[in-house]
Biotite code that builds the C-alpha atoms (Angstrom):
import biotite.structure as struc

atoms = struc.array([
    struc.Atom([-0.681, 13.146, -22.013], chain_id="A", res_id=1, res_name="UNK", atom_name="CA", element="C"),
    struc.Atom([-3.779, 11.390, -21.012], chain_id="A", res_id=2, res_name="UNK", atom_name="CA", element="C"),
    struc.Atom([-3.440, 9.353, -18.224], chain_id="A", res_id=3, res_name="UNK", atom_name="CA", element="C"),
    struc.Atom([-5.222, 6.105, -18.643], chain_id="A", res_id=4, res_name="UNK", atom_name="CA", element="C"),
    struc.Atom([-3.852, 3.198, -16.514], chain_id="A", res_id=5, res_name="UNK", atom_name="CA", element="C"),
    struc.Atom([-5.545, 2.379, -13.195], chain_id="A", res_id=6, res_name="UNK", atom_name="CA", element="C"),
    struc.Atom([-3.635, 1.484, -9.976], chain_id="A", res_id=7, res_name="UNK", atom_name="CA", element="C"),
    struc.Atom([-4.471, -0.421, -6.567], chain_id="A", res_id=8, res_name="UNK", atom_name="CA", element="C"),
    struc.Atom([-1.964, 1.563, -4.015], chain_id="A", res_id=9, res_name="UNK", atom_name="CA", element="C"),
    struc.Atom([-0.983, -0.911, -1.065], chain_id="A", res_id=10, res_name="UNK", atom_name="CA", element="C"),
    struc.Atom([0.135, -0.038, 2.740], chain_id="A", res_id=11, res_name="UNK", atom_name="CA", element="C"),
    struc.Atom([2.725, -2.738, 3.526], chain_id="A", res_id=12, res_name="UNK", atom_name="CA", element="C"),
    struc.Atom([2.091, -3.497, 7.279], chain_id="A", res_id=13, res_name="UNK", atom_name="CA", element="C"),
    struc.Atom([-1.157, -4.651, 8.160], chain_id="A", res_id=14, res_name="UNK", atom_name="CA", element="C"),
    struc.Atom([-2.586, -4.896, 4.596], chain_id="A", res_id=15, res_name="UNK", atom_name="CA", element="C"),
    struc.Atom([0.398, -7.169, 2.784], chain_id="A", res_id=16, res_name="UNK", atom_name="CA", element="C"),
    struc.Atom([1.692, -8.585, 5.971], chain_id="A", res_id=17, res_name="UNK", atom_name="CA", element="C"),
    struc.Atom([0.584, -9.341, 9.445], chain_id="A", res_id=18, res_name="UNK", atom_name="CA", element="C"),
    struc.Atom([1.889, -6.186, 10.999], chain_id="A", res_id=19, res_name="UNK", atom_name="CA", element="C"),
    struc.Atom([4.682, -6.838, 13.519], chain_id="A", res_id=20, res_name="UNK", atom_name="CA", element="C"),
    struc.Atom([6.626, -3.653, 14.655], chain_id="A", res_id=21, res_name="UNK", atom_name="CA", element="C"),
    struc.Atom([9.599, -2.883, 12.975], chain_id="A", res_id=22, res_name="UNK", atom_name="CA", element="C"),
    struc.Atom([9.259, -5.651, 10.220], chain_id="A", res_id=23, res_name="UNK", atom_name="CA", element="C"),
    struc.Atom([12.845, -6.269, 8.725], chain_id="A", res_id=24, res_name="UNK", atom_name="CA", element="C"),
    struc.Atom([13.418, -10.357, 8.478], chain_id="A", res_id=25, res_name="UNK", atom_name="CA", element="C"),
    struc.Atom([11.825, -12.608, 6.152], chain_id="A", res_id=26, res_name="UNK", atom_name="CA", element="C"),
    struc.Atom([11.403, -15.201, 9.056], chain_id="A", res_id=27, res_name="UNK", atom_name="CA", element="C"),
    struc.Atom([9.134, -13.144, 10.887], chain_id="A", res_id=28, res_name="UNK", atom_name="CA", element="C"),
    struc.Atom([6.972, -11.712, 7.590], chain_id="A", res_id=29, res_name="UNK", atom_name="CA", element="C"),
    struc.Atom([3.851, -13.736, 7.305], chain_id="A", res_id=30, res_name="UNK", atom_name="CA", element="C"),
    struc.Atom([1.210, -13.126, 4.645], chain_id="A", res_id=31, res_name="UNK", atom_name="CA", element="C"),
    struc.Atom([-1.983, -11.311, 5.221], chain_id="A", res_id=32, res_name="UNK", atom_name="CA", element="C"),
    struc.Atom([-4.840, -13.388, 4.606], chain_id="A", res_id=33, res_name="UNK", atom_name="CA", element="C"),
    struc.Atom([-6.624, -13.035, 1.334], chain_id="A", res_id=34, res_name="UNK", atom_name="CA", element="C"),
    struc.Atom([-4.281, -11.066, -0.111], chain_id="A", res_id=35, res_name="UNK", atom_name="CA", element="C"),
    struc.Atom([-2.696, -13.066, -2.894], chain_id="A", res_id=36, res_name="UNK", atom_name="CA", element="C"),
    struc.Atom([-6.687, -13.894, -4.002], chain_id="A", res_id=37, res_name="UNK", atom_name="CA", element="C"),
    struc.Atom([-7.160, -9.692, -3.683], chain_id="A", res_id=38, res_name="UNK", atom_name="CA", element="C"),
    struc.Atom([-4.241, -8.724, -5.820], chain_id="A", res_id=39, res_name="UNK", atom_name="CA", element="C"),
    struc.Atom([-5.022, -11.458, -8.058], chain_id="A", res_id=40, res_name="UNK", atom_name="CA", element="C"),
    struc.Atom([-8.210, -10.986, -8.815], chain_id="A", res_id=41, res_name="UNK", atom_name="CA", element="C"),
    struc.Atom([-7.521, -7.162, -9.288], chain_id="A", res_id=42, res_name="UNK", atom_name="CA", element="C"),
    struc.Atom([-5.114, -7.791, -11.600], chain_id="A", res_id=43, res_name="UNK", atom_name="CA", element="C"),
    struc.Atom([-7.154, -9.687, -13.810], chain_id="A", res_id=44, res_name="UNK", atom_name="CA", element="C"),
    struc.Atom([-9.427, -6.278, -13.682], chain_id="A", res_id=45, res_name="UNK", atom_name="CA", element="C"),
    struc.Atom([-6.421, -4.602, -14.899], chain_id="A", res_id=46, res_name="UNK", atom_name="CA", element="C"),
    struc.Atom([-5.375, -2.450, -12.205], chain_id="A", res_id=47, res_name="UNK", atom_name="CA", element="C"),
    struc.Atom([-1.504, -2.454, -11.638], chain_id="A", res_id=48, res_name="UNK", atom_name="CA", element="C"),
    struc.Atom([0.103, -2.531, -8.056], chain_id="A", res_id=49, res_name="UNK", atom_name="CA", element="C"),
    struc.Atom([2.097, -0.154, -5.864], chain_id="A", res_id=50, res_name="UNK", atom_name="CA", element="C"),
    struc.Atom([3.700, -0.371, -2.307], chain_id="A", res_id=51, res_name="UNK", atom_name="CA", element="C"),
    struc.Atom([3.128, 2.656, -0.626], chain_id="A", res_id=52, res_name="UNK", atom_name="CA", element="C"),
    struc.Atom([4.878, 2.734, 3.232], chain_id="A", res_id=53, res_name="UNK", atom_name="CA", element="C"),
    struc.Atom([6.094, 4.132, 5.696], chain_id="A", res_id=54, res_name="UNK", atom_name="CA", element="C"),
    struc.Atom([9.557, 2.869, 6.977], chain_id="A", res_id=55, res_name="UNK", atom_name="CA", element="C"),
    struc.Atom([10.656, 4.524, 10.373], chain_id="A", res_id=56, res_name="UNK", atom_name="CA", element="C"),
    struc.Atom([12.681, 1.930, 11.236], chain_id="A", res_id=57, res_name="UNK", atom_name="CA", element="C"),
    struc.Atom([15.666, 2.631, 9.115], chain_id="A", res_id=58, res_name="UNK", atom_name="CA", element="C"),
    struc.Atom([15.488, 6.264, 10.865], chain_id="A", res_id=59, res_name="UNK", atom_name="CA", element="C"),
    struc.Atom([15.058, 4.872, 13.966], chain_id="A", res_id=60, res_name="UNK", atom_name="CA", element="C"),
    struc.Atom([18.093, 2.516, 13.429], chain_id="A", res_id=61, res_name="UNK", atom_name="CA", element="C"),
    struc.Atom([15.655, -0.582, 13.669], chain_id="A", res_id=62, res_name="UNK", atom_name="CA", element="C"),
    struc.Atom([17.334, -1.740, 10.786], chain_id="A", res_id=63, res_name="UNK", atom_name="CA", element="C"),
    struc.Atom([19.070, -0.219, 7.585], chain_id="A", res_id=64, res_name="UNK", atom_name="CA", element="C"),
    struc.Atom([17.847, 0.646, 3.851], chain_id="A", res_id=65, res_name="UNK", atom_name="CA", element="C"),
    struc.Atom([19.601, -2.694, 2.892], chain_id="A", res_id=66, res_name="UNK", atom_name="CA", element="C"),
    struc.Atom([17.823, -5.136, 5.459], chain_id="A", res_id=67, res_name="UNK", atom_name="CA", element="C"),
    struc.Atom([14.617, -3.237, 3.814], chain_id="A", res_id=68, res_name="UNK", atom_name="CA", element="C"),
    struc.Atom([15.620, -3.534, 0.188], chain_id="A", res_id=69, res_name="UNK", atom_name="CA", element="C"),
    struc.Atom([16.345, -7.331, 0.693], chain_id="A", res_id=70, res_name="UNK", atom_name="CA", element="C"),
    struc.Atom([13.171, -8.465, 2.512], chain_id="A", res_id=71, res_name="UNK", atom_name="CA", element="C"),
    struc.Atom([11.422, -5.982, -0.035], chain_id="A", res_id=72, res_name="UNK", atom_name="CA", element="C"),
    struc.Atom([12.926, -8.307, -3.032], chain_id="A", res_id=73, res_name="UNK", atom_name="CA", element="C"),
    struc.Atom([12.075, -11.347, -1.042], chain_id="A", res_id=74, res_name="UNK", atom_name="CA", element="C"),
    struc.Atom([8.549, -10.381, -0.970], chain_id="A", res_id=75, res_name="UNK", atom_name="CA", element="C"),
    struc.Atom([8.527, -9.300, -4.384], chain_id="A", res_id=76, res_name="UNK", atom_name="CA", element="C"),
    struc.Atom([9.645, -12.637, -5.535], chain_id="A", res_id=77, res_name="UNK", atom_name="CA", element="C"),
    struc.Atom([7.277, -14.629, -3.897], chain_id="A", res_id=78, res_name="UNK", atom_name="CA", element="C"),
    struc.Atom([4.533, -12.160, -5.251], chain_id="A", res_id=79, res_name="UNK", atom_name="CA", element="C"),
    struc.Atom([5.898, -13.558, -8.470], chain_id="A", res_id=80, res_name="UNK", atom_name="CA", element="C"),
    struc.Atom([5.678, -17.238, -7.771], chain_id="A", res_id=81, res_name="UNK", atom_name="CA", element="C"),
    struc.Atom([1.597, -16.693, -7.609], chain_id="A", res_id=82, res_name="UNK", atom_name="CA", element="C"),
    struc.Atom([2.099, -14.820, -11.003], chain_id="A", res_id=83, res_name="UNK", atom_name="CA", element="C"),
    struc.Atom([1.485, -11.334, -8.878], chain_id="A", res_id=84, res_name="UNK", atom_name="CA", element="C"),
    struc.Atom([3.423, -8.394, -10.296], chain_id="A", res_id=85, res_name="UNK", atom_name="CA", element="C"),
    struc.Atom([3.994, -5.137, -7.936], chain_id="A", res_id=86, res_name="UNK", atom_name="CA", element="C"),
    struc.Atom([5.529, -2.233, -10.459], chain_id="A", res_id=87, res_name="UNK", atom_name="CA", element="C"),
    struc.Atom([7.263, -0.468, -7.759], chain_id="A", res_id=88, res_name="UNK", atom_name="CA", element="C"),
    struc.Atom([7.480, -0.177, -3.907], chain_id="A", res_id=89, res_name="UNK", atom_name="CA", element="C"),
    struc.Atom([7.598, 3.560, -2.875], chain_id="A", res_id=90, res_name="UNK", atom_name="CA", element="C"),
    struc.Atom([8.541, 3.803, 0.974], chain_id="A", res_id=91, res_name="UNK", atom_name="CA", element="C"),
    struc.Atom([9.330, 6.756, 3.147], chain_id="A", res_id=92, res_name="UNK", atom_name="CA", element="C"),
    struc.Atom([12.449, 6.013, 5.508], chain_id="A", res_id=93, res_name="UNK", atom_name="CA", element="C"),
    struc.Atom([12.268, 9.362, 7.584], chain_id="A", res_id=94, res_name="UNK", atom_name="CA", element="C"),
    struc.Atom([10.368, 10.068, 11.054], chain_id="A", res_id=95, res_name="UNK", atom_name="CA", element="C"),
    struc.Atom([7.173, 11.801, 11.370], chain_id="A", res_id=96, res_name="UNK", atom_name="CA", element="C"),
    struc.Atom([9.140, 14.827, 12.974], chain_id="A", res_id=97, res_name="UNK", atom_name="CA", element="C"),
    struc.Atom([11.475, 14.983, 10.559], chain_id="A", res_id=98, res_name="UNK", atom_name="CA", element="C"),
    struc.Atom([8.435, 16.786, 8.182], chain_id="A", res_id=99, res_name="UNK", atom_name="CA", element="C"),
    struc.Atom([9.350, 15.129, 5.121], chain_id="A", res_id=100, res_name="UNK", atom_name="CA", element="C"),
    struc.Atom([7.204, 15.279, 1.768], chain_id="A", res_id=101, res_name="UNK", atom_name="CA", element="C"),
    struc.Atom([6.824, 11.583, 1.375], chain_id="A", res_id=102, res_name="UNK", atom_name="CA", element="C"),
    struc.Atom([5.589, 10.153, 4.881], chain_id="A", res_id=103, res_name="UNK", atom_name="CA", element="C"),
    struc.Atom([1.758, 9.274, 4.654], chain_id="A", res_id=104, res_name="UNK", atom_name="CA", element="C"),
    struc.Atom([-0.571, 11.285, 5.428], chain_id="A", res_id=105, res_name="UNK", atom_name="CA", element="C"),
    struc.Atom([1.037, 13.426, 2.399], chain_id="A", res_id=106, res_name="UNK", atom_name="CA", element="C"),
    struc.Atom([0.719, 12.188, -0.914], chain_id="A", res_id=107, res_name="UNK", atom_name="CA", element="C"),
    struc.Atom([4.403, 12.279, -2.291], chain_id="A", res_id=108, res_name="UNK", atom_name="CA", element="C"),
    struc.Atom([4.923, 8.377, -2.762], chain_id="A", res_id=109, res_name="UNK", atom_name="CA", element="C"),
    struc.Atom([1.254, 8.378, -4.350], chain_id="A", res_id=110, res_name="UNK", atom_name="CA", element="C"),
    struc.Atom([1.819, 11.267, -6.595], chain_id="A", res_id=111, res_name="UNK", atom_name="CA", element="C"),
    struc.Atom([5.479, 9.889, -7.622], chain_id="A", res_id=112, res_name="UNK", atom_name="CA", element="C"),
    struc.Atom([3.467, 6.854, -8.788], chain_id="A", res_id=113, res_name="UNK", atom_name="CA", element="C"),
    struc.Atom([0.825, 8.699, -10.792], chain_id="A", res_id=114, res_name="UNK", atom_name="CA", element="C"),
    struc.Atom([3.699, 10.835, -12.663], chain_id="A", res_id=115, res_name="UNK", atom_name="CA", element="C"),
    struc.Atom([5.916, 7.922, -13.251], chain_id="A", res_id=116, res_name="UNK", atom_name="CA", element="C"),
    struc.Atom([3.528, 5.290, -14.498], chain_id="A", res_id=117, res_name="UNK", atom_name="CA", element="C"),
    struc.Atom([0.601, 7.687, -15.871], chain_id="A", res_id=118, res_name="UNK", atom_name="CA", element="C"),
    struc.Atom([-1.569, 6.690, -13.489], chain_id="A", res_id=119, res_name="UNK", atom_name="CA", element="C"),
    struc.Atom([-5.554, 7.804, -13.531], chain_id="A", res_id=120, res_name="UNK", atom_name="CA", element="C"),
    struc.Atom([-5.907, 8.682, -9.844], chain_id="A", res_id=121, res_name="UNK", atom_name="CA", element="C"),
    struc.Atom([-9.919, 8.769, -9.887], chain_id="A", res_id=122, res_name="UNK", atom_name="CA", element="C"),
    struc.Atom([-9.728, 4.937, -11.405], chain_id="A", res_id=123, res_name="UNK", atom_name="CA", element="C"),
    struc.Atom([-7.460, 3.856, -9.123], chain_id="A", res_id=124, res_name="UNK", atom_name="CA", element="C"),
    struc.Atom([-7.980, 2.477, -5.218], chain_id="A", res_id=125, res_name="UNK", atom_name="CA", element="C"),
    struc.Atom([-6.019, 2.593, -2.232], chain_id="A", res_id=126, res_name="UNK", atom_name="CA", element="C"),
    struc.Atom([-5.952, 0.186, 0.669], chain_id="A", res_id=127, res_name="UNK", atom_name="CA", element="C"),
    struc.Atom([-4.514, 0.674, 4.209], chain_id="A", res_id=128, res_name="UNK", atom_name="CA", element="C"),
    struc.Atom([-4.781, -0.096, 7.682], chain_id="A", res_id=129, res_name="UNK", atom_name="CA", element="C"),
    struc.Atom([-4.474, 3.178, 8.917], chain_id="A", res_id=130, res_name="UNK", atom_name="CA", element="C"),
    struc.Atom([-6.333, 6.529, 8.839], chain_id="A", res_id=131, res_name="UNK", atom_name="CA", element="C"),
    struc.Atom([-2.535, 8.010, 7.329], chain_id="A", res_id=132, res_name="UNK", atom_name="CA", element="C"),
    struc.Atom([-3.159, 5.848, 4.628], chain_id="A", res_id=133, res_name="UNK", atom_name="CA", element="C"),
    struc.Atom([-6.497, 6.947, 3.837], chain_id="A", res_id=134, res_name="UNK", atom_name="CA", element="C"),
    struc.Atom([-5.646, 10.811, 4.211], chain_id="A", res_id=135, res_name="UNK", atom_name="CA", element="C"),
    struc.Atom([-2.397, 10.212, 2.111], chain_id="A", res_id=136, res_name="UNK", atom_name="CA", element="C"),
    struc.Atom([-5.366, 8.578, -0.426], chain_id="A", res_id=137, res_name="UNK", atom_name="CA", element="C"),
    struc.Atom([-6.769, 11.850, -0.219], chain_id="A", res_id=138, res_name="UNK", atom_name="CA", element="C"),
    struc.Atom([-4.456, 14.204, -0.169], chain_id="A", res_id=139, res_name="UNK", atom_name="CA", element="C"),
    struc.Atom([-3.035, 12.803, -3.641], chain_id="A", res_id=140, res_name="UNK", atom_name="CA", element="C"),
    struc.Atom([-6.635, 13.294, -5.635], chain_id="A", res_id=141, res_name="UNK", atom_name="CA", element="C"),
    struc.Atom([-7.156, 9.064, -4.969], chain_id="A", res_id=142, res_name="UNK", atom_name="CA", element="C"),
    struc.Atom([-11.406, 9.142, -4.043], chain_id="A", res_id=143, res_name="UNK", atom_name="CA", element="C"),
    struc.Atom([-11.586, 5.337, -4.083], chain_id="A", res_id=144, res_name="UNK", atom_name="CA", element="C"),
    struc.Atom([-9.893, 4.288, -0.450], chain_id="A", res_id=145, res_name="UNK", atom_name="CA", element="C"),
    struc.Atom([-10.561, 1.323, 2.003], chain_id="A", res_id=146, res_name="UNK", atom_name="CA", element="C"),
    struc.Atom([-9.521, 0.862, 5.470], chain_id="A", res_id=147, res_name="UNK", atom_name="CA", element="C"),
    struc.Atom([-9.387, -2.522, 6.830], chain_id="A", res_id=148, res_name="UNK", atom_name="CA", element="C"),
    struc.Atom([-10.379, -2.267, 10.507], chain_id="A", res_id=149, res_name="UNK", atom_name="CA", element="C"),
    struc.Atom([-11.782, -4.110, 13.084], chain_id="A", res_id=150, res_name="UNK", atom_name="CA", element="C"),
    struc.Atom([-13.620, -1.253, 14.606], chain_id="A", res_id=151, res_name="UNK", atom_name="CA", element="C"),
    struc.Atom([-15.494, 1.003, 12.846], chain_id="A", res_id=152, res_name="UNK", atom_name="CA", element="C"),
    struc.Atom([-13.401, 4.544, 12.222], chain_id="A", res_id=153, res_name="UNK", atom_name="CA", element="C"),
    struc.Atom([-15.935, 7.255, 11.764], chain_id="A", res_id=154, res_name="UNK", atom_name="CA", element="C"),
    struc.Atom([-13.668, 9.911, 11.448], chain_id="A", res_id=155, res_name="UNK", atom_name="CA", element="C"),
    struc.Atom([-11.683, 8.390, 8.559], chain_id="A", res_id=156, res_name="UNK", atom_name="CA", element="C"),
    struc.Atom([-12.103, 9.724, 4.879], chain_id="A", res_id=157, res_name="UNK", atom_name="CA", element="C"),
    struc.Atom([-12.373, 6.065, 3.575], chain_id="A", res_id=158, res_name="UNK", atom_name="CA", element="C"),
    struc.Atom([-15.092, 5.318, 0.821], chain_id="A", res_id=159, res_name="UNK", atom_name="CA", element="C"),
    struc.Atom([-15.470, 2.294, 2.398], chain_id="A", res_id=160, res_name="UNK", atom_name="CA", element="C"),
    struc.Atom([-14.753, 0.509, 6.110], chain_id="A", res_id=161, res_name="UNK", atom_name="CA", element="C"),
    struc.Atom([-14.351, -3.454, 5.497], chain_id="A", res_id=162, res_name="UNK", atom_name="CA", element="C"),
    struc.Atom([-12.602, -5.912, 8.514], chain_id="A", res_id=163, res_name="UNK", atom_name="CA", element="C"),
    struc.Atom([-10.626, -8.611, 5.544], chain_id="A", res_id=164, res_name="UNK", atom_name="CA", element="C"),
    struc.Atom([-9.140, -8.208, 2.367], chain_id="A", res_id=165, res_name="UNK", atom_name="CA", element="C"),
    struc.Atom([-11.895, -10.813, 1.351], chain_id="A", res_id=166, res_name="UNK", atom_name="CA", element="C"),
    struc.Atom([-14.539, -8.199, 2.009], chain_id="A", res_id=167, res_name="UNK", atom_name="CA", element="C"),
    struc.Atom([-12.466, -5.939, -0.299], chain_id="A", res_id=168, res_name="UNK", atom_name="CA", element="C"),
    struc.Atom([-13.636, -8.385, -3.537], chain_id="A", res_id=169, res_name="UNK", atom_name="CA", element="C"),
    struc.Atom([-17.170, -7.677, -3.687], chain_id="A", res_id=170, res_name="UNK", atom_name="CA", element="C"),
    struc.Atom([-15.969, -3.593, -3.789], chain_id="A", res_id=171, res_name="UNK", atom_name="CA", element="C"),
    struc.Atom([-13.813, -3.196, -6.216], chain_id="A", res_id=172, res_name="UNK", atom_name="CA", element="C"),
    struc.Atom([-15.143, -3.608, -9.912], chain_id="A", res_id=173, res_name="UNK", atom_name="CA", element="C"),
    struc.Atom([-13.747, -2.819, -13.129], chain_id="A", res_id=174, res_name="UNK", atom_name="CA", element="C"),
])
């Protein structure tokens, strides 16, 4: 089957929200800025949009898989108020020692989202905060990746280095 849709794949923490340790509560989720104008104005280019993160603190007894499947919905919905649709929110719950398959830097969630929703990994982007989500990027055939940083990473595999999701605009093109 030929794939043919094109995807943006988004970290969670850092790159959706203001990333605050151990995010489980609505109250204390605030929007990144820029990034209902990003995913907007993507959309309109006709890529569709993925979660892609990495959860530790249901292993780590933070919180549970329900307090994260209820602030997930929450977000969801008020993606949907600004007419944003996310097709699916892949996240890994485990610990990085407990060598799972899906826990960025590997590709699993990525891949899962290229076989379930035919994706075209060399049209599609992904966007992190973190040199895991760039490798993960990698790792699952993605070239296109951007890491938003305020210091420059030389040693990340990242296409391209930008310090707002603003700067992410003039990038990505149809």
């Amino acid at each position: 089957m030929k794939q043919k849709n094109k995807a943006v794949f988004l970290d969670r923490d850092g790159v959706i929200n203001i990333d605050k340790s151990y995010l489980y509560k609505k109250e204390d989720f605030v929007f990144c800025d820029g990034i209902f104008k990003l995913l907007k104005y993507v959309t309109k280019l006709g890529y569709e949009l993925f979660i892609i993160t990495n959860q530790s603190g249901i292993a780590r007894g933070y919180y549970n898989e329900h307090d994260f499947q209820k602030l997930t919905l929450w977000m969801l919905k008020e993606f949907e108020k600004k007419d944003i649709k996310i097709k699916k929110v892949y996240y890994c719950p485990h610990l990085p020692e407990d060598r799972c398959e899906c826990r960025k830097p590997k590709p699993k969630m990525i891949q899962d989202a290229i076989k379930e929703f035919n994706l075209n990994s060399k049209n599609s982007w992904m966007i992190g905060d973190k040199l895991s989500d760039m490798e993960a990027a990698k790792n699952a055939g993605v070239k296109n990746s951007i890491l938003i940083s305020a210091q420059n990473k030389k040693k990340s595999s990242a296409k391209y280095i930008v310090k707002s999701l603003y700067d992410i605009i003039k990038i990505i093109k149809k």
